[in-house]
PDB file with one MODEL, atoms N, CA, C and O in Angstrom:
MODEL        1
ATOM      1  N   UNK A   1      70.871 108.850 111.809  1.00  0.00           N
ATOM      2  CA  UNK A   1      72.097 109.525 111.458  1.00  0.00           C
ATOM      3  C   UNK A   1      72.710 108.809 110.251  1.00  0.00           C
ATOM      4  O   UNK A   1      73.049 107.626 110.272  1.00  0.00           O
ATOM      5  N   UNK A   2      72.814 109.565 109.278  1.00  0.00           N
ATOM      6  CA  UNK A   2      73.872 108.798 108.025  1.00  0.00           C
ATOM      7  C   UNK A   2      75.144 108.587 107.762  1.00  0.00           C
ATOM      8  O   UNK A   2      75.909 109.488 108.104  1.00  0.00           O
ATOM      9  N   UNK A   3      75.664 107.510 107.171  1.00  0.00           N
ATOM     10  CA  UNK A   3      76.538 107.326 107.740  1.00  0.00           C
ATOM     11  C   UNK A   3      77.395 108.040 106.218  1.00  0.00           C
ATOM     12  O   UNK A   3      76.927 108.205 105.092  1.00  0.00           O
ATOM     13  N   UNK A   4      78.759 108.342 106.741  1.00  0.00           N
ATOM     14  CA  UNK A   4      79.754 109.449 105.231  1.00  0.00           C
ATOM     15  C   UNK A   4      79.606 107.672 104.176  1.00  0.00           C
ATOM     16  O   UNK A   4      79.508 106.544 104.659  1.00  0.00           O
ATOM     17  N   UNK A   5      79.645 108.058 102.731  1.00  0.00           N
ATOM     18  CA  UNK A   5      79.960 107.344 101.686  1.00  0.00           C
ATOM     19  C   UNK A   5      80.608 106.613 101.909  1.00  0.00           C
ATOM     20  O   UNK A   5      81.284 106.978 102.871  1.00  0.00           O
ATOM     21  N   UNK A   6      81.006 105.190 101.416  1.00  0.00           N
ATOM     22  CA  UNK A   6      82.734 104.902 101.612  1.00  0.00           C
ATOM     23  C   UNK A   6      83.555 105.376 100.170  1.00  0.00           C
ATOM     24  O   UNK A   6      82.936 105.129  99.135  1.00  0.00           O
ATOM     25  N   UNK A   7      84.535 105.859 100.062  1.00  0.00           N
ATOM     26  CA  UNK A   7      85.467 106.440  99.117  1.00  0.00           C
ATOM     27  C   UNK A   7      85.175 105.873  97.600  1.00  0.00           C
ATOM     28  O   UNK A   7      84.661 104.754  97.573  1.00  0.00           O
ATOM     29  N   UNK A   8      85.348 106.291  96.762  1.00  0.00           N
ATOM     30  CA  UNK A   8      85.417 105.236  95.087  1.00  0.00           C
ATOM     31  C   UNK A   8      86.808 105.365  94.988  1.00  0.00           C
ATOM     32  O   UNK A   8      87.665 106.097  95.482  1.00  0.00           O
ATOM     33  N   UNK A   9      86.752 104.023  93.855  1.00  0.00           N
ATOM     34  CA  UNK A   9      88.276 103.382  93.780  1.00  0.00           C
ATOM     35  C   UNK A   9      89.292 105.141  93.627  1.00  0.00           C
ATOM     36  O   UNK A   9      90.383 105.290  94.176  1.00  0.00           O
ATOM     37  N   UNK A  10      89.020 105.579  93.296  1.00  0.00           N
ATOM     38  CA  UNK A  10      90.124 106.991  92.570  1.00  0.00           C
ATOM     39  C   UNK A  10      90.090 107.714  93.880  1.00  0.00           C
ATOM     40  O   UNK A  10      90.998 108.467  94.230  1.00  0.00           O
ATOM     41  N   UNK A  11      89.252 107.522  94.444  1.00  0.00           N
ATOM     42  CA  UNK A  11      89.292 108.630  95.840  1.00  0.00           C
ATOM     43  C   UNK A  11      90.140 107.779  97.163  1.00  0.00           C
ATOM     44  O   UNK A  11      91.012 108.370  97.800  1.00  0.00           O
ATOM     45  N   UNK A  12      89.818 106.558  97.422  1.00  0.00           N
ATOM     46  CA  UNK A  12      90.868 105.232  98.036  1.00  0.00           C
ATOM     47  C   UNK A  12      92.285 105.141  97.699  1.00  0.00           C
ATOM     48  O   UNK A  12      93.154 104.806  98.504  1.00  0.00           O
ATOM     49  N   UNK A  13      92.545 105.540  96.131  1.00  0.00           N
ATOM     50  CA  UNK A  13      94.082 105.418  95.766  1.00  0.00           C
ATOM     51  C   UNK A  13      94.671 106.639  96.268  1.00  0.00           C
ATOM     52  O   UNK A  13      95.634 106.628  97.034  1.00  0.00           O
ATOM     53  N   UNK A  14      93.824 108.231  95.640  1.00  0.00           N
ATOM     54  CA  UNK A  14      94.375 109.095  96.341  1.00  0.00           C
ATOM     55  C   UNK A  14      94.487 109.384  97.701  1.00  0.00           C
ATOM     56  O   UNK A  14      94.963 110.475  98.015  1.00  0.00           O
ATOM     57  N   UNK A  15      93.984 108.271  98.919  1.00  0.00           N
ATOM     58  CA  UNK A  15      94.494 108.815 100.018  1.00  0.00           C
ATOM     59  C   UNK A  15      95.445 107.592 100.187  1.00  0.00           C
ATOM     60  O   UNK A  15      96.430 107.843 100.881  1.00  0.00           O
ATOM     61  N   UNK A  16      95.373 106.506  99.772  1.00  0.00           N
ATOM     62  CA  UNK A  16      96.315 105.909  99.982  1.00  0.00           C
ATOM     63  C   UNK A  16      97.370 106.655  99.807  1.00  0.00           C
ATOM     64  O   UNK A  16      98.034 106.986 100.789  1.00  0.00           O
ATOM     65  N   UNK A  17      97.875 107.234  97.967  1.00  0.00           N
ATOM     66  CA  UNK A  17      99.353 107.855  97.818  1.00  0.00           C
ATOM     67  C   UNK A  17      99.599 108.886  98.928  1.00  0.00           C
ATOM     68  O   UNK A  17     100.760 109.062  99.298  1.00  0.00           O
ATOM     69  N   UNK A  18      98.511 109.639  99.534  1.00  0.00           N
ATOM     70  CA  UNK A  18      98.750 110.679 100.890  1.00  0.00           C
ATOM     71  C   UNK A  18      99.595 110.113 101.903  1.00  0.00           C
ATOM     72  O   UNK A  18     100.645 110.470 102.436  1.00  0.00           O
ATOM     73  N   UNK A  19      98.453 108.641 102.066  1.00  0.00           N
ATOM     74  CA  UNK A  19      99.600 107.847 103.279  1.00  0.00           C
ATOM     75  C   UNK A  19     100.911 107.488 103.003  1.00  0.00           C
ATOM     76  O   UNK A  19     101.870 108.019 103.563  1.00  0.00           O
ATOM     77  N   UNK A  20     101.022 106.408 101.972  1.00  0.00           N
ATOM     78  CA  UNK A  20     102.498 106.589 101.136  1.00  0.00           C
ATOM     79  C   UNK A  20     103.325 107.185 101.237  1.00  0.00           C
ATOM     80  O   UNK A  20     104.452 106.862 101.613  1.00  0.00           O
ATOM     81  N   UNK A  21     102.754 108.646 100.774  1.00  0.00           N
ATOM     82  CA  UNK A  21     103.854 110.057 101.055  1.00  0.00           C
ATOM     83  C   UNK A  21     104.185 110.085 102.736  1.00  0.00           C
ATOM     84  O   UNK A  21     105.333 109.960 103.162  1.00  0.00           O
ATOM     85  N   UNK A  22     103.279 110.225 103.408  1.00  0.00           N
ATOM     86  CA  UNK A  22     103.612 110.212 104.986  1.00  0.00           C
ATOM     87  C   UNK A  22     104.421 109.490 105.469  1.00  0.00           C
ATOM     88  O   UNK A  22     105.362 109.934 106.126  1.00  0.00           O
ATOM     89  N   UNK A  23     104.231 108.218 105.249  1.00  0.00           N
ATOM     90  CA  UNK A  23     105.023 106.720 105.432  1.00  0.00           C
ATOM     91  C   UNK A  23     106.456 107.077 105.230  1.00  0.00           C
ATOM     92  O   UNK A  23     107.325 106.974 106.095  1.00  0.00           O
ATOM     93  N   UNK A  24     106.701 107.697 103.469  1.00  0.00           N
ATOM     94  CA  UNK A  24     108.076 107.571 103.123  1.00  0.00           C
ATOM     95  C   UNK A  24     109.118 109.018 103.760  1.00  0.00           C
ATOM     96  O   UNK A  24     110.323 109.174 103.959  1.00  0.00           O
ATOM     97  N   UNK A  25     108.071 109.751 103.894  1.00  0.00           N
ATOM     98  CA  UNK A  25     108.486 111.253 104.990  1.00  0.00           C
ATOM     99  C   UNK A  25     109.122 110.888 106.084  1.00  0.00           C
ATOM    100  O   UNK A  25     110.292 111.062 106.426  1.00  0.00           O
ATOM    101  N   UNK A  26     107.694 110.044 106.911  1.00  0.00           N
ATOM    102  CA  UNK A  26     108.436 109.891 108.443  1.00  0.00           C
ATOM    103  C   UNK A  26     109.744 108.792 108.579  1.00  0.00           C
ATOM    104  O   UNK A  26     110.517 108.955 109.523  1.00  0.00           O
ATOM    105  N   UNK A  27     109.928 107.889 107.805  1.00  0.00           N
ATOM    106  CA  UNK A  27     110.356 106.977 107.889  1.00  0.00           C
ATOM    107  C   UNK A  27     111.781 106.504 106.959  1.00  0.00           C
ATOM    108  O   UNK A  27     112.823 105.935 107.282  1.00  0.00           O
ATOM    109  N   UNK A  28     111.359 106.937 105.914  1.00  0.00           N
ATOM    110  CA  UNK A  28     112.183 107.195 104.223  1.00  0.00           C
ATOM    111  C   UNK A  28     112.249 105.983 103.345  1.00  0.00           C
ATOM    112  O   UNK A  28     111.329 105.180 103.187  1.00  0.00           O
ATOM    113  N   UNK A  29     113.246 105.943 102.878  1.00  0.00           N
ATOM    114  CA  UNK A  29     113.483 104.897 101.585  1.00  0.00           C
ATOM    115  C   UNK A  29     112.844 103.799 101.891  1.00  0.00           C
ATOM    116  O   UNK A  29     113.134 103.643 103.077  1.00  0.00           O
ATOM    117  N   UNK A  30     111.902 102.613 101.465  1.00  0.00           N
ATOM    118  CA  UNK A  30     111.486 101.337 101.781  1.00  0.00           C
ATOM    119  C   UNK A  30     111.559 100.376 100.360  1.00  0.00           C
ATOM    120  O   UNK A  30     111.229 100.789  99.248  1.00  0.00           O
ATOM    121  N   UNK A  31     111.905  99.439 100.563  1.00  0.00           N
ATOM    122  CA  UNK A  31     111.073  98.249  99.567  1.00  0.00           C
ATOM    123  C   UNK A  31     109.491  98.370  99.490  1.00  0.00           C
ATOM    124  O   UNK A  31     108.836  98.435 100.531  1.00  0.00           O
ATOM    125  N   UNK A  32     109.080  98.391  98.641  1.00  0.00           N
ATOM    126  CA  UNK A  32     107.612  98.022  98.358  1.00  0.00           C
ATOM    127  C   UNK A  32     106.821  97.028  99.466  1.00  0.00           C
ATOM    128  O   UNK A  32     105.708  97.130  99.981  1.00  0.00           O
ATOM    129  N   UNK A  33     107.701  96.197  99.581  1.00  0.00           N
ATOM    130  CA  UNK A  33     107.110  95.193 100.615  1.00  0.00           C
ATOM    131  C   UNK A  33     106.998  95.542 102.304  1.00  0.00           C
ATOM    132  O   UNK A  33     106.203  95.224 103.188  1.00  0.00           O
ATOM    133  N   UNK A  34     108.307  96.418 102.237  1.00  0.00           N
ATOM    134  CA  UNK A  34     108.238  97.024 103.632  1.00  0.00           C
ATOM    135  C   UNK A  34     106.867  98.322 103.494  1.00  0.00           C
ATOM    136  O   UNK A  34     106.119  98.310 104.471  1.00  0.00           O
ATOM    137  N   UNK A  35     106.565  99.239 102.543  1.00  0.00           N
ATOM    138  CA  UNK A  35     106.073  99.689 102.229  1.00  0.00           C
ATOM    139  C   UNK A  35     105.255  99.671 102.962  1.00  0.00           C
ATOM    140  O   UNK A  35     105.120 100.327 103.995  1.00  0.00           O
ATOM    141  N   UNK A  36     104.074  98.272 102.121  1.00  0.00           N
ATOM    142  CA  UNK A  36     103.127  97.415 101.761  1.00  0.00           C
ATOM    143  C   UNK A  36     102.421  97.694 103.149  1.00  0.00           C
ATOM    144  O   UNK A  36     101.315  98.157 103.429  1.00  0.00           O
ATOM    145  N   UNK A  37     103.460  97.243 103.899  1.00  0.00           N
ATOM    146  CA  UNK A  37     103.238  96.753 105.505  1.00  0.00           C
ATOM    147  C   UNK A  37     103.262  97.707 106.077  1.00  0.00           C
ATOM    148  O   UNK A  37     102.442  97.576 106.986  1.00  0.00           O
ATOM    149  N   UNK A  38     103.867  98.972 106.144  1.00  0.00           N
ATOM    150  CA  UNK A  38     103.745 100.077 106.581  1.00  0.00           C
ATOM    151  C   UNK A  38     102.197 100.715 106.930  1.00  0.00           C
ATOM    152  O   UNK A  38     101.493 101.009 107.896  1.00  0.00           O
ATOM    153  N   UNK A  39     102.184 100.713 105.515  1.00  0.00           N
ATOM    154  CA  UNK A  39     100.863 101.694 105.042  1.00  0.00           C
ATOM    155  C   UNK A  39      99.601 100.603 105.273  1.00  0.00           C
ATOM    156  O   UNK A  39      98.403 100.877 105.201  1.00  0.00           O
ATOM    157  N   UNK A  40     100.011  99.702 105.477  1.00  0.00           N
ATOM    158  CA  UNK A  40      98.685  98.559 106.010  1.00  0.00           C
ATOM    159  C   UNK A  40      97.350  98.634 104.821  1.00  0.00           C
ATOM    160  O   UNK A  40      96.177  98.912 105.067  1.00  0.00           O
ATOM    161  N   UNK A  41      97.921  98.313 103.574  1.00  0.00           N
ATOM    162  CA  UNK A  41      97.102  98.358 102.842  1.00  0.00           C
ATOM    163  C   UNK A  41      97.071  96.848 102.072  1.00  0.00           C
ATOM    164  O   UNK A  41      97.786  95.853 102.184  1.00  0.00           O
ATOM    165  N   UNK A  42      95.857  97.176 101.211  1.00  0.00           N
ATOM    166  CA  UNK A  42      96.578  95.912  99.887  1.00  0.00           C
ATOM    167  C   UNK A  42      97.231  96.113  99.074  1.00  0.00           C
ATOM    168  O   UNK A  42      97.124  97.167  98.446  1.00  0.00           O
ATOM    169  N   UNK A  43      98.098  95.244  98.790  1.00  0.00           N
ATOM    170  CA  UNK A  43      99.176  95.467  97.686  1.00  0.00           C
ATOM    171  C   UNK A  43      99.014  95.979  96.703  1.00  0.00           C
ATOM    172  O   UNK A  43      99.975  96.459  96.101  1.00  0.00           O
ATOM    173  N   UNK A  44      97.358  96.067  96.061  1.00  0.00           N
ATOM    174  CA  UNK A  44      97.410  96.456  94.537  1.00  0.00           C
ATOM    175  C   UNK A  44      97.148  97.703  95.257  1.00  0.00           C
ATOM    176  O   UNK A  44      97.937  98.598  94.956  1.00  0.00           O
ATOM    177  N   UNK A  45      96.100  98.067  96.280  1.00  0.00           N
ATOM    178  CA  UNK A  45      95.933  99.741  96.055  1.00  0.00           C
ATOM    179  C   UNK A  45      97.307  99.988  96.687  1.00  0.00           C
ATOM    180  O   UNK A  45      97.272 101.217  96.638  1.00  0.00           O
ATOM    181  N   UNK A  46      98.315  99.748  97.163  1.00  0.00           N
ATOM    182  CA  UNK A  46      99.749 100.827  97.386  1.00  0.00           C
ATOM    183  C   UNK A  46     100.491 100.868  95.730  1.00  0.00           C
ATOM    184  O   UNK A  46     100.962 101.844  95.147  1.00  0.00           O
ATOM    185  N   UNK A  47     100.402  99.665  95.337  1.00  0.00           N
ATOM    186  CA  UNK A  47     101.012 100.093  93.771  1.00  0.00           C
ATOM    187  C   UNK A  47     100.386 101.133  93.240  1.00  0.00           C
ATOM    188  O   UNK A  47     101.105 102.070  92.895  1.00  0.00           O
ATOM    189  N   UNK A  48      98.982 101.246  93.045  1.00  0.00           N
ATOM    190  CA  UNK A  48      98.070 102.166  92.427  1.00  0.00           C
ATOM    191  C   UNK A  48      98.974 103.474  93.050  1.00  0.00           C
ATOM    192  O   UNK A  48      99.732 104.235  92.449  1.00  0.00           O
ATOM    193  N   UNK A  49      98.703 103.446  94.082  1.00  0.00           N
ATOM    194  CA  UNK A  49      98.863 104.695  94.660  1.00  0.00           C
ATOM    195  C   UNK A  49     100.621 105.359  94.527  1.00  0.00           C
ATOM    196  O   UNK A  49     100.973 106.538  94.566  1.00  0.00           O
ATOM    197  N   UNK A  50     101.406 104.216  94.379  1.00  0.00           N
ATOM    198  CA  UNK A  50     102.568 104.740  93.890  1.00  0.00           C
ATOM    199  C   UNK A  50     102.606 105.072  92.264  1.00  0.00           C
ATOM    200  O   UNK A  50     103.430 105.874  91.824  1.00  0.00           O
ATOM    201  N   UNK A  51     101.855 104.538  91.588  1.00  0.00           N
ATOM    202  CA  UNK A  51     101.714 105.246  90.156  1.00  0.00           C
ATOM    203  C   UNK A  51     101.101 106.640  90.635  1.00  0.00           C
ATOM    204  O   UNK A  51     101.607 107.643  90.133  1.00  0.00           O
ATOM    205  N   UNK A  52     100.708 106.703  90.983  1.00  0.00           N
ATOM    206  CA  UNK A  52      99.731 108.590  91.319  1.00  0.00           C
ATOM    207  C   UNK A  52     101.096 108.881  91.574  1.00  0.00           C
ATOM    208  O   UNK A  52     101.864 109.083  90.633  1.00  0.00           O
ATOM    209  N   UNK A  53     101.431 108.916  92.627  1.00  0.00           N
ATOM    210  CA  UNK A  53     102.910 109.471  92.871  1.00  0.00           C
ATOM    211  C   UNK A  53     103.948 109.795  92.169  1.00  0.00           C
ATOM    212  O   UNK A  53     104.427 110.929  92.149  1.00  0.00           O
ATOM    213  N   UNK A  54     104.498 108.543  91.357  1.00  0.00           N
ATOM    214  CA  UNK A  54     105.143 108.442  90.037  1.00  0.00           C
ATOM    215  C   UNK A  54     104.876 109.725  89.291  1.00  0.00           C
ATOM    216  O   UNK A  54     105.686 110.626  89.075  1.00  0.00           O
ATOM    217  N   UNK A  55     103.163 109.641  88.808  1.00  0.00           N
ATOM    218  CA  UNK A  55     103.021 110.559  87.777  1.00  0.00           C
ATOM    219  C   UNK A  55     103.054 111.626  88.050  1.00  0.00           C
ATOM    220  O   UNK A  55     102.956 112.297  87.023  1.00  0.00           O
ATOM    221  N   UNK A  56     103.145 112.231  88.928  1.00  0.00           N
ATOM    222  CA  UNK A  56     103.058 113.634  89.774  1.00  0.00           C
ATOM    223  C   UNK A  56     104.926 113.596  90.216  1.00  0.00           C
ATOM    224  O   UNK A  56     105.340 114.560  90.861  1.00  0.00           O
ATOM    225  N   UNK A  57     105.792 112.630  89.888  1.00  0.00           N
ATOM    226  CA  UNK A  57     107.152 113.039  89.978  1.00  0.00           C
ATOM    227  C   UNK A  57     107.254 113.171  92.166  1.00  0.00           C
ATOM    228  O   UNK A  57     108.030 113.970  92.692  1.00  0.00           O
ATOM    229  N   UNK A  58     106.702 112.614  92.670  1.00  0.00           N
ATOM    230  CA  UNK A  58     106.842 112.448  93.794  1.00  0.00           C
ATOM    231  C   UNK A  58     107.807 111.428  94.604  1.00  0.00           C
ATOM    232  O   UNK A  58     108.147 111.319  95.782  1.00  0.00           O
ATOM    233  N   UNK A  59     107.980 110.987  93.840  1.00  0.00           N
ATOM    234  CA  UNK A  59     108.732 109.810  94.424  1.00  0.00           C
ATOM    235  C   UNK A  59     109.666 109.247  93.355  1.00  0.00           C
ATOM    236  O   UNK A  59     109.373 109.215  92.160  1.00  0.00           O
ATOM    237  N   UNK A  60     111.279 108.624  94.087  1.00  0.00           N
ATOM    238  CA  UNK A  60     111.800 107.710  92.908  1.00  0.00           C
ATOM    239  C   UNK A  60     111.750 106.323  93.630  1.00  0.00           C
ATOM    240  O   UNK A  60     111.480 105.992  94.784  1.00  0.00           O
ATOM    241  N   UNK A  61     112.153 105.566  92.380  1.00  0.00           N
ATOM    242  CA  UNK A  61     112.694 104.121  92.315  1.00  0.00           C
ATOM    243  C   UNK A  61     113.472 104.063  91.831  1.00  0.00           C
ATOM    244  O   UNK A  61     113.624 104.363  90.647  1.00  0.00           O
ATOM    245  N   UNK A  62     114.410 103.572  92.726  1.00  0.00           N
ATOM    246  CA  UNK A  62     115.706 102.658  92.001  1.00  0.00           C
ATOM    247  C   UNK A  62     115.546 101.493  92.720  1.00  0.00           C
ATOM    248  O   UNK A  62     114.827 100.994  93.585  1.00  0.00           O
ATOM    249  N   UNK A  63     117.186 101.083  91.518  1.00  0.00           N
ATOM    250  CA  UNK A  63     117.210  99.258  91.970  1.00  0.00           C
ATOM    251  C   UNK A  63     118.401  99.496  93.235  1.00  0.00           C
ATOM    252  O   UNK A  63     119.336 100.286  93.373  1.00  0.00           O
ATOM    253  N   UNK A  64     117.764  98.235  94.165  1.00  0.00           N
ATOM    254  CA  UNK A  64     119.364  98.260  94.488  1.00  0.00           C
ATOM    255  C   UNK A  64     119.552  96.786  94.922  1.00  0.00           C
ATOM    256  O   UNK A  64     119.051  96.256  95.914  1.00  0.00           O
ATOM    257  N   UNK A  65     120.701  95.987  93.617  1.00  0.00           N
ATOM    258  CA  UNK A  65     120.813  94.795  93.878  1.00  0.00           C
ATOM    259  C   UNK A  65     119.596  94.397  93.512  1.00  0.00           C
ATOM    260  O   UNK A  65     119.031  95.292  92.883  1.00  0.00           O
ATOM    261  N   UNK A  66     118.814  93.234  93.664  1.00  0.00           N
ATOM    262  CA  UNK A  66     117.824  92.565  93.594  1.00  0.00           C
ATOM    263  C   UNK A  66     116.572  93.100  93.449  1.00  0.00           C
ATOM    264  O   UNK A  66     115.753  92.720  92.612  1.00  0.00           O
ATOM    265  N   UNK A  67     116.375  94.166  94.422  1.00  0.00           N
ATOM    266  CA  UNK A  67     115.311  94.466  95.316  1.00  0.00           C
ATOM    267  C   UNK A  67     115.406  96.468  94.763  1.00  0.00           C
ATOM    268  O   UNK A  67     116.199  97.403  94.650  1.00  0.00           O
ATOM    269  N   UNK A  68     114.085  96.128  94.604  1.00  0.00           N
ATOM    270  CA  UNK A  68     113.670  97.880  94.342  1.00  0.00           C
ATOM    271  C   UNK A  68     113.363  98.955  95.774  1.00  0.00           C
ATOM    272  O   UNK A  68     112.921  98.385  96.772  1.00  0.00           O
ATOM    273  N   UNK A  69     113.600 100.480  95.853  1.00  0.00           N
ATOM    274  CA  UNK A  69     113.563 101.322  97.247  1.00  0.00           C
ATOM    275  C   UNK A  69     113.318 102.307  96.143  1.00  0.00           C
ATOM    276  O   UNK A  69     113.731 102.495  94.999  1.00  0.00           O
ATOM    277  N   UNK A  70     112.411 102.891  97.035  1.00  0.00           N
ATOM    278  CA  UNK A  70     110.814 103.806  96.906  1.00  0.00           C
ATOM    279  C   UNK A  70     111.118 105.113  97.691  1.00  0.00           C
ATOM    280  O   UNK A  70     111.021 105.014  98.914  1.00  0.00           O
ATOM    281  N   UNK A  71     111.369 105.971  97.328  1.00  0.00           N
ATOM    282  CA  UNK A  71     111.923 107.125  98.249  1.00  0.00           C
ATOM    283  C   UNK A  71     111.493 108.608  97.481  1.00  0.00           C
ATOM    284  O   UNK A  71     111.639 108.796  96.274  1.00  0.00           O
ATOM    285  N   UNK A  72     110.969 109.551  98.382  1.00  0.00           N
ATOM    286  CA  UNK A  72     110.497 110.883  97.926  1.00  0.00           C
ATOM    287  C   UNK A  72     111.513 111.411  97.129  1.00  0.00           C
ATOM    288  O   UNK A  72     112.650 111.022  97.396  1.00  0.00           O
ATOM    289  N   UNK A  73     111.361 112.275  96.134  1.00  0.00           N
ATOM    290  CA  UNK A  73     111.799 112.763  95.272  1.00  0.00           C
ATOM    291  C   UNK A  73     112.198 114.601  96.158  1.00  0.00           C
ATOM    292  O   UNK A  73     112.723 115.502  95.503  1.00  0.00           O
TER     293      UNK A  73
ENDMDL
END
């Protein structure tokens, strides 16, 4: 029996930003770091995956105080 592919980097980011989106749906606004931990990923692929997002206008960032929050658009 064979086993499915594992994903390439562009196909890994886009389901990451899927989860992302889910994460910030069920849950809402986060820090990156709360994020991070959410989505149980590595840090660089949730950034990646919030640029996909970004560029597709899915999501904002603002500052607040110190610390940046990540929230659907």
């Amino acid at each position: 029996m064979a086993t499915a592919p594992s994903p390439t980097g562009i196909e890994q980011i886009g389901e990451t930003a899927g989860h992302v989106w889910r994460v910030l749906s069920e849950i809402g606004p986060l820090s990156p770091t709360k994020l991070t931990k959410e989505v149980d990923a590595p840090k660089d692929l949730v950034m990646q995956a919030l640029g996909w997002l970004a560029r597709e206008d899915k999501i904002a960032i603002e500052e607040d105080g110190r610390t940046k929050v990540i929230s659907l658009v």
